[in-house]
GUBA-275007 format. One record per residue: x, y, z of N, C-alpha, C, O in turn; residue in one letter; residue number from 1; chain. Coordinates in Angstrom, 2 decimals. Example, Ala and Ser with C-alpha at 12.3 -4.5 7.8 and 13.67 -1.06 7.14 Angstrom:
<recs>
<n.u:13.19&n.v:-5.69&n.w:7.80&ca.u:12.30&ca.v:-4.50&ca.w:7.80&c.u:13.20&c.v:-3.30&c.w:7.80&o.u:14.24&o.v:-3.32&o.w:8.46&res:A&n:1&chain:A> .
<n.u:12.85&n.v:-2.25&n.w:7.08&ca.u:13.67&ca.v:-1.06&ca.w:7.14&c.u:12.90&c.v:0.03&c.w:7.87&o.u:13.41&o.v:1.14&o.w:8.04&res:S&n:2&chain:A> .
</recs>
This chain:
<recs>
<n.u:61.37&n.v:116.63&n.w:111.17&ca.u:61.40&ca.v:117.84&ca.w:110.37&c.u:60.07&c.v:118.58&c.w:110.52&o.u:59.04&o.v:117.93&o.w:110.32&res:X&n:1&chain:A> .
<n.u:59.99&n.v:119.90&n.w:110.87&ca.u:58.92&ca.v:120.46&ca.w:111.22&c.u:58.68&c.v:121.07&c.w:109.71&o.u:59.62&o.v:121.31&o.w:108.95&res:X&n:2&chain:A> .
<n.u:57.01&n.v:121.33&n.w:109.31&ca.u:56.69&ca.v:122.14&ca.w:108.16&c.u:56.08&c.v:123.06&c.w:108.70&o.u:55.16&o.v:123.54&o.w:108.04&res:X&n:3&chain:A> .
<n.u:56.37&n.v:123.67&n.w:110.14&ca.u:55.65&ca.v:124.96&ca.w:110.26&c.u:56.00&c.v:126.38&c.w:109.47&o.u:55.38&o.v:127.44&o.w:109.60&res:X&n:4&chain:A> .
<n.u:57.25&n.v:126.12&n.w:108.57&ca.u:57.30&ca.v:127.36&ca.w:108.05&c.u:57.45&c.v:127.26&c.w:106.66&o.u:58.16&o.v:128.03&o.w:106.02&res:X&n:5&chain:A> .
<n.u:56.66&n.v:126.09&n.w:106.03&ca.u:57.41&ca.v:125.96&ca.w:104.70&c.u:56.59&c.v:126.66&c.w:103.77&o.u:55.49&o.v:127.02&o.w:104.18&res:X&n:6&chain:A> .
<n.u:56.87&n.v:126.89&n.w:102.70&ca.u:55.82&ca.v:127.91&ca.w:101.55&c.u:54.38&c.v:127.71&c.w:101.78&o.u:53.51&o.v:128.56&o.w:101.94&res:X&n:7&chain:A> .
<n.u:54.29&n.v:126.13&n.w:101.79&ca.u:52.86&ca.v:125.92&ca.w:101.43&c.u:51.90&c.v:126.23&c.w:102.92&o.u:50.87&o.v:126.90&o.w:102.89&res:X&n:8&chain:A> .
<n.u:52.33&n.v:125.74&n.w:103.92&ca.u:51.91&ca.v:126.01&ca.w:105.45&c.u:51.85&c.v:127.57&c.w:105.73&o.u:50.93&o.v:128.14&o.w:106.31&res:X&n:9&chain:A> .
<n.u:53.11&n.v:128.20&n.w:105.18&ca.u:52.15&ca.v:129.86&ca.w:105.68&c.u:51.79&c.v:130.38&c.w:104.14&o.u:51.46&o.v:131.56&o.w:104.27&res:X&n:10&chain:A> .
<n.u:51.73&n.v:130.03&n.w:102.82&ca.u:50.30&ca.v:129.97&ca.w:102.35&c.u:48.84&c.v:130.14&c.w:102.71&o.u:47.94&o.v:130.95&o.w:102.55&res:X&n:11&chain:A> .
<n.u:49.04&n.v:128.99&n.w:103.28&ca.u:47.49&ca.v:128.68&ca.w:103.91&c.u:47.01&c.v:129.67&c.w:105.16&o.u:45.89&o.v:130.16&o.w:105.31&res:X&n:12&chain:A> .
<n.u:48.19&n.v:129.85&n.w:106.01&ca.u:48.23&ca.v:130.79&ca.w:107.34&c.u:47.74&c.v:131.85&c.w:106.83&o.u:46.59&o.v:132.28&o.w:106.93&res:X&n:13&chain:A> .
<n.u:48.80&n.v:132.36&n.w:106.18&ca.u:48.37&ca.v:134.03&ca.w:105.53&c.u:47.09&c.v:134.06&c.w:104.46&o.u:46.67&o.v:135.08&o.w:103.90&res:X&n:14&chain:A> .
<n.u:46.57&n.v:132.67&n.w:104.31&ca.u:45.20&ca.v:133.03&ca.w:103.44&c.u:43.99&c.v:132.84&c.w:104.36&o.u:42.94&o.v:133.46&o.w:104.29&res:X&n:15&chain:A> .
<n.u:44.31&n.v:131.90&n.w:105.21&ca.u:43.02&ca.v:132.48&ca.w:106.15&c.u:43.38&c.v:133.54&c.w:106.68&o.u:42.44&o.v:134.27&o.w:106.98&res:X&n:16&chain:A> .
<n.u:44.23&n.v:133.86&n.w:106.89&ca.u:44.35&ca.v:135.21&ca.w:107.54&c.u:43.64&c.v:136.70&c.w:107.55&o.u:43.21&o.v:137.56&o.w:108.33&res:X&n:17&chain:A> .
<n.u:43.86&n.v:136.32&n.w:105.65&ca.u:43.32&ca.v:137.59&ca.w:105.13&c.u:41.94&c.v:137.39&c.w:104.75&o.u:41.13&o.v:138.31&o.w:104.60&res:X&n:18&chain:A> .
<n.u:41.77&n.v:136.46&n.w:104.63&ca.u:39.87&ca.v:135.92&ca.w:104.52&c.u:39.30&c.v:137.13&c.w:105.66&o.u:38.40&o.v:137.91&o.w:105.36&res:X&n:19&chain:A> .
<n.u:39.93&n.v:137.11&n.w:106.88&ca.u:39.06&ca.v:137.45&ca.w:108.24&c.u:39.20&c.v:138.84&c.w:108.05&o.u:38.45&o.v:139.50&o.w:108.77&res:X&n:20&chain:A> .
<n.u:40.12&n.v:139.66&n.w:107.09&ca.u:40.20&ca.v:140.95&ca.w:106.55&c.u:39.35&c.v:141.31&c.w:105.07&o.u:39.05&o.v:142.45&o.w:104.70&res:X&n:21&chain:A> .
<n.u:39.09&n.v:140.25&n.w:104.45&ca.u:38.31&ca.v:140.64&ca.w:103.30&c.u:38.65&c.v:140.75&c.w:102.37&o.u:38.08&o.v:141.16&o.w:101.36&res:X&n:22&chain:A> .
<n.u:40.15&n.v:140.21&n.w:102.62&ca.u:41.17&ca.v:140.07&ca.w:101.31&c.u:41.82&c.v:138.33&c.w:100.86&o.u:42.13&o.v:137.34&o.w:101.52&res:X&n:23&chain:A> .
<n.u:41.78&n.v:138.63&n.w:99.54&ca.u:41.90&ca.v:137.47&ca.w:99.02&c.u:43.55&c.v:137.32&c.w:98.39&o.u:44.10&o.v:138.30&o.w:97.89&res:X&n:24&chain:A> .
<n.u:44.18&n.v:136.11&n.w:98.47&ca.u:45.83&ca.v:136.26&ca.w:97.98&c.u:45.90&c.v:135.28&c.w:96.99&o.u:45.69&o.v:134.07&o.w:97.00&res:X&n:25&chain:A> .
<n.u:46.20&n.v:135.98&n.w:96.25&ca.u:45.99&ca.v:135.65&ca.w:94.92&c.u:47.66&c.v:134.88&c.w:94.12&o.u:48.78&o.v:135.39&o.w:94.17&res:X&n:26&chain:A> .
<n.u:47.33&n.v:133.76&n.w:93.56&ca.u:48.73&ca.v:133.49&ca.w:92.90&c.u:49.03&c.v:133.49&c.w:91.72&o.u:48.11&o.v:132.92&o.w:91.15&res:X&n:27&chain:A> .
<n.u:49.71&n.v:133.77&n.w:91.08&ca.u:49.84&ca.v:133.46&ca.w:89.50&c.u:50.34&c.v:132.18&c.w:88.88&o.u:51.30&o.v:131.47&o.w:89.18&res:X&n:28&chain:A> .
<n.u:49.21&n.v:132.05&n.w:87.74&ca.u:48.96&ca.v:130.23&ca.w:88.01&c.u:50.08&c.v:130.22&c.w:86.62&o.u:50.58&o.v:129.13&o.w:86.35&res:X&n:29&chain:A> .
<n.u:50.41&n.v:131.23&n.w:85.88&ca.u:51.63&ca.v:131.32&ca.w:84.34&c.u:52.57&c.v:132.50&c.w:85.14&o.u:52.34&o.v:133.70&o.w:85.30&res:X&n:30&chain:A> .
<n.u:53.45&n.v:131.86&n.w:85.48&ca.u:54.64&ca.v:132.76&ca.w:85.89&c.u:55.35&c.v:133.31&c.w:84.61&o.u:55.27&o.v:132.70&o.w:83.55&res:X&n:31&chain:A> .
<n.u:56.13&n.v:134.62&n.w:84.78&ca.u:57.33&ca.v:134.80&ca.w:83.46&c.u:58.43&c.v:134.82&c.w:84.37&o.u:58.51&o.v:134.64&o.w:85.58&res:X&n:32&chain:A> .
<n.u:59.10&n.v:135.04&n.w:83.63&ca.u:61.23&ca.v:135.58&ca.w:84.49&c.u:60.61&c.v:136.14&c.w:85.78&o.u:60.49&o.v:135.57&o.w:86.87&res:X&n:33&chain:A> .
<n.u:60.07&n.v:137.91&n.w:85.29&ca.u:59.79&ca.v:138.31&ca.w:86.69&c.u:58.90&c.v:137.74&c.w:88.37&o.u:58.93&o.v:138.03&o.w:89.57&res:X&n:34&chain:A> .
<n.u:58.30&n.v:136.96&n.w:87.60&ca.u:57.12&ca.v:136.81&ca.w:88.72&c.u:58.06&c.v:135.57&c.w:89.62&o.u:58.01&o.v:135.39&o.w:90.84&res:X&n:35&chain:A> .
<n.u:58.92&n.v:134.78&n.w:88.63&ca.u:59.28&ca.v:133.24&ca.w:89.04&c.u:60.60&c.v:133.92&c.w:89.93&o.u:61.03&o.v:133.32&o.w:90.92&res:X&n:36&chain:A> .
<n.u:61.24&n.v:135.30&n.w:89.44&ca.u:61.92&ca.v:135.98&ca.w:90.72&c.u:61.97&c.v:136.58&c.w:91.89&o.u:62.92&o.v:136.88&o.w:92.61&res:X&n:37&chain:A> .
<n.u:60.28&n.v:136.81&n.w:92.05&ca.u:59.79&ca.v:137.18&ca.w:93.31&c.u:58.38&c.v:136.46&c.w:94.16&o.u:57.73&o.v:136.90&o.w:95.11&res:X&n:38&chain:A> .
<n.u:58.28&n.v:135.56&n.w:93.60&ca.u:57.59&ca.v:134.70&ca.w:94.18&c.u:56.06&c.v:134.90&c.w:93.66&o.u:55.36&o.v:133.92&o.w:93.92&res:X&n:39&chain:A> .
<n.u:55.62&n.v:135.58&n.w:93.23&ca.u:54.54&ca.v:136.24&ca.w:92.43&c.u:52.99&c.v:135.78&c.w:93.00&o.u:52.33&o.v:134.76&o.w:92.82&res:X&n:40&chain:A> .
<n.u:52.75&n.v:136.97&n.w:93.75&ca.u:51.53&ca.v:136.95&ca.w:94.95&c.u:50.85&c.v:138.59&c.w:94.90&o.u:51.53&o.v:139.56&o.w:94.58&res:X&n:41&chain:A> .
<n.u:49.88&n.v:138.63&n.w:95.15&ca.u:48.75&ca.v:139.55&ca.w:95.02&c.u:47.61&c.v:139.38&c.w:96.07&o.u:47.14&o.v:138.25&o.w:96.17&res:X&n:42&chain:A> .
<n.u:47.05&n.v:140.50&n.w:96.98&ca.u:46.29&ca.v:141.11&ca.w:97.43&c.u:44.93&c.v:141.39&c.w:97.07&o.u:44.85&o.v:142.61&o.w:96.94&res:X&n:43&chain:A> .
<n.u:43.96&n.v:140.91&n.w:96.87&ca.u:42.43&ca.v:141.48&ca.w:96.12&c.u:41.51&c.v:142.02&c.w:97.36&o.u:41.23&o.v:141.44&o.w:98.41&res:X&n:44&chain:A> .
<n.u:41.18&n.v:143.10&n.w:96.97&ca.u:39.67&ca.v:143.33&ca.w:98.13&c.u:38.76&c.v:142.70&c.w:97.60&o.u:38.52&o.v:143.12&o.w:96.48&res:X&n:45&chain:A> .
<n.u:37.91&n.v:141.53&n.w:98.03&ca.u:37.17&ca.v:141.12&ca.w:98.17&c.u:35.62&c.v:141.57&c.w:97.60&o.u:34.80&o.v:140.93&o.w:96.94&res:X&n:46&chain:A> .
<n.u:35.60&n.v:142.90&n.w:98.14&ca.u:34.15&ca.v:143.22&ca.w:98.07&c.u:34.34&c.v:144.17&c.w:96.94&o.u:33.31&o.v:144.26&o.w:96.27&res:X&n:47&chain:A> .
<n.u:35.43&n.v:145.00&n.w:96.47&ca.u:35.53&ca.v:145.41&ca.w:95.60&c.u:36.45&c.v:145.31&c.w:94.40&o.u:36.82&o.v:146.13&o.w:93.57&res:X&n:48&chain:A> .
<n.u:36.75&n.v:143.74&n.w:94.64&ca.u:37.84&ca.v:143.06&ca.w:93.34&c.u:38.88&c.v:143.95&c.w:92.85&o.u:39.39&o.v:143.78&o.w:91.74&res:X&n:49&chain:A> .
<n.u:39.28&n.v:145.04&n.w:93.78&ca.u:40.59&ca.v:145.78&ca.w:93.33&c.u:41.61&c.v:145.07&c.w:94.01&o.u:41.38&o.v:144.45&o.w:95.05&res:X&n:50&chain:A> .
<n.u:42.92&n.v:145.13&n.w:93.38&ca.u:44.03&ca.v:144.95&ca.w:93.75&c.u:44.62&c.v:146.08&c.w:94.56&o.u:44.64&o.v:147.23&o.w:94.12&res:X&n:51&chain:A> .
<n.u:45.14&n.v:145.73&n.w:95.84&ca.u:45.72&ca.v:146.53&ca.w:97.02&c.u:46.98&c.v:146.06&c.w:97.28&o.u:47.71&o.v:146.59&o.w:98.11&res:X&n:52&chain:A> .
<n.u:47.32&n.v:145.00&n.w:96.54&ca.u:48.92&ca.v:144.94&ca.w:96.75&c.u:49.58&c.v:144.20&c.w:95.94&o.u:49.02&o.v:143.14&o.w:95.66&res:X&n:53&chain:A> .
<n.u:50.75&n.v:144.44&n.w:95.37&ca.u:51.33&ca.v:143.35&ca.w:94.66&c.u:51.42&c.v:143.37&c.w:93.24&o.u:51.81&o.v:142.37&o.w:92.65&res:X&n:54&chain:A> .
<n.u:51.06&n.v:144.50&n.w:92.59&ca.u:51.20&ca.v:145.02&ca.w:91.37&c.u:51.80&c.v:145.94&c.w:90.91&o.u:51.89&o.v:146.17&o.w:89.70&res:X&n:55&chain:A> .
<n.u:52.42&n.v:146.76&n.w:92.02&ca.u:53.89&ca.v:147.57&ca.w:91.36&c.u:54.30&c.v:148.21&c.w:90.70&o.u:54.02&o.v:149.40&o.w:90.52&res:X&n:56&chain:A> .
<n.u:55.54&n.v:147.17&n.w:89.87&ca.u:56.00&ca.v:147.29&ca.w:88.40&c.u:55.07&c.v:146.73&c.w:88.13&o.u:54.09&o.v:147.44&o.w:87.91&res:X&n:57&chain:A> .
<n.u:54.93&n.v:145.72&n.w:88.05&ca.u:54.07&ca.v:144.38&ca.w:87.21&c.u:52.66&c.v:143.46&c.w:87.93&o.u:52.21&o.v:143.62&o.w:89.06&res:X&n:58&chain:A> .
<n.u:52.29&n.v:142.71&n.w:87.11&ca.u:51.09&ca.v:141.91&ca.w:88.54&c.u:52.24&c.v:140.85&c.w:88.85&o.u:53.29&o.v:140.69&o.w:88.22&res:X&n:59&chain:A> .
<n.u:51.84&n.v:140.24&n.w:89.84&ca.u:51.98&ca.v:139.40&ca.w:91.29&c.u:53.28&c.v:139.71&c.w:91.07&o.u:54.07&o.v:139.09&o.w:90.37&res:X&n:60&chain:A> .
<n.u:53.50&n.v:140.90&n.w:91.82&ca.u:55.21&ca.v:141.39&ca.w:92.11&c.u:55.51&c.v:141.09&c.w:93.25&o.u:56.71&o.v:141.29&o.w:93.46&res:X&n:61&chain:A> .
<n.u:54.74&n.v:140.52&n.w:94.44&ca.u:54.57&ca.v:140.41&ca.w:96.18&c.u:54.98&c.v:138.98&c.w:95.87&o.u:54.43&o.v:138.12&o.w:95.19&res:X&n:62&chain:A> .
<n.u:56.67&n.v:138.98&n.w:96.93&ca.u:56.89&ca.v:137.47&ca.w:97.88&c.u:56.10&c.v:137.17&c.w:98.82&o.u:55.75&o.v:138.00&o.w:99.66&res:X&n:63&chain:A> .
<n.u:55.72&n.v:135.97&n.w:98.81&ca.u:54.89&ca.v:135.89&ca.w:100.74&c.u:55.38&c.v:136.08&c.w:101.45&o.u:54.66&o.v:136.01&o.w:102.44&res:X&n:64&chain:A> .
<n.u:57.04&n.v:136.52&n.w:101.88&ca.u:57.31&ca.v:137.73&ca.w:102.92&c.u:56.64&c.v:138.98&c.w:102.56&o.u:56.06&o.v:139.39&o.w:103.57&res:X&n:65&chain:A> .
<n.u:56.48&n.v:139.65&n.w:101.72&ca.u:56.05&ca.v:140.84&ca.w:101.52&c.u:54.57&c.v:141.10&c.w:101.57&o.u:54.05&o.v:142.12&o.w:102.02&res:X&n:66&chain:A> .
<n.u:53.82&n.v:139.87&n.w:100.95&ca.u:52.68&ca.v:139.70&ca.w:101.46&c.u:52.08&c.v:139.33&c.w:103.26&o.u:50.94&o.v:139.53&o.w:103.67&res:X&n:67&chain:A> .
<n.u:52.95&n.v:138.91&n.w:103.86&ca.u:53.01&ca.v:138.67&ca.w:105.53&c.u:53.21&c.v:140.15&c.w:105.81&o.u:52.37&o.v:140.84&o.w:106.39&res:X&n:68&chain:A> .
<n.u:54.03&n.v:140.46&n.w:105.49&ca.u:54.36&ca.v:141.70&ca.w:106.33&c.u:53.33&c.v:143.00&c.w:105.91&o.u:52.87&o.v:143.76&o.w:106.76&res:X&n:69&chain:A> .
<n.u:53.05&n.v:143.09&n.w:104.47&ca.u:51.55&ca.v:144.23&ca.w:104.38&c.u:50.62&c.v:143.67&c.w:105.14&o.u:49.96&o.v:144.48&o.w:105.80&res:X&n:70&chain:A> .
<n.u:50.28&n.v:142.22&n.w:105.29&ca.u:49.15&ca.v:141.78&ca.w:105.75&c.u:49.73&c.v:142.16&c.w:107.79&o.u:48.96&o.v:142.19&o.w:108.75&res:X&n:71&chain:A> .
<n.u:50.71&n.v:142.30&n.w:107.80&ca.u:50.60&ca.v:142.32&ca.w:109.34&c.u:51.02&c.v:144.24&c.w:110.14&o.u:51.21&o.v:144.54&o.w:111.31&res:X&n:72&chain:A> .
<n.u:51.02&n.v:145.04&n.w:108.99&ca.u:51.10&ca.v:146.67&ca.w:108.84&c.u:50.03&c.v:146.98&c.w:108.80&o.u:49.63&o.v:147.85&o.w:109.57&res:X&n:73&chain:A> .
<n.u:49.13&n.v:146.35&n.w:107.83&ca.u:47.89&ca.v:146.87&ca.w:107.76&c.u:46.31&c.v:146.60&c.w:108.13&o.u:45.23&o.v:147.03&o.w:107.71&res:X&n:74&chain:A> .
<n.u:46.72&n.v:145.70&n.w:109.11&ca.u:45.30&ca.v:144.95&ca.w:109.72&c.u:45.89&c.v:144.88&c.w:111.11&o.u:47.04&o.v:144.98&o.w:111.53&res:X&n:75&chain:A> .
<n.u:44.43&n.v:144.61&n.w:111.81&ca.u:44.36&ca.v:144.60&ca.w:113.34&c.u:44.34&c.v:143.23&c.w:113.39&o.u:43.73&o.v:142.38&o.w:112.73&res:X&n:76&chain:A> .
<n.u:45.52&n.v:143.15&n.w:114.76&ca.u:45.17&ca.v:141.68&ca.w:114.82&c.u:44.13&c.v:141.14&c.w:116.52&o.u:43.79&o.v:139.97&o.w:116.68&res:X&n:77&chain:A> .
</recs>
């Protein structure tokens, strides 16, 4: 059984990832209804502790598909 694609493995992928961009992915450590329905993940700039993704409607509104895919729209690879 391979774990190359399981939550926790591109977790880690997509957080170094965004380290090398300056962004930090953030999880929510008290889920509610909403967050536990979309997987509940967030975006931080780094140097200026704003949130750039994943707050929406609500905070950590970003699945880690949705977080993969801003992270791969909006950075050079």
């Amino acid at each position: 059984m391979s774990y190359k694609n399981s939550v926790n493995s591109r977790e880690r992928r997509l957080k170094r990832y965004a380290i090398r961009y300056g962004l930090h992915i953030m999880t929510c450590q008290k889920p509610d209804k909403r967050v536990l329905a979309h997987g509940g993940y967030m975006l931080r700039d780094e140097a200026t502790m704003k949130i750039v993704y994943g707050d929406e409607d609500y905070l950590f509104s970003a699945s880690i598909d949705d977080i993969e895919q801003w992270l791969e729209e909006n950075t050079t690879k």
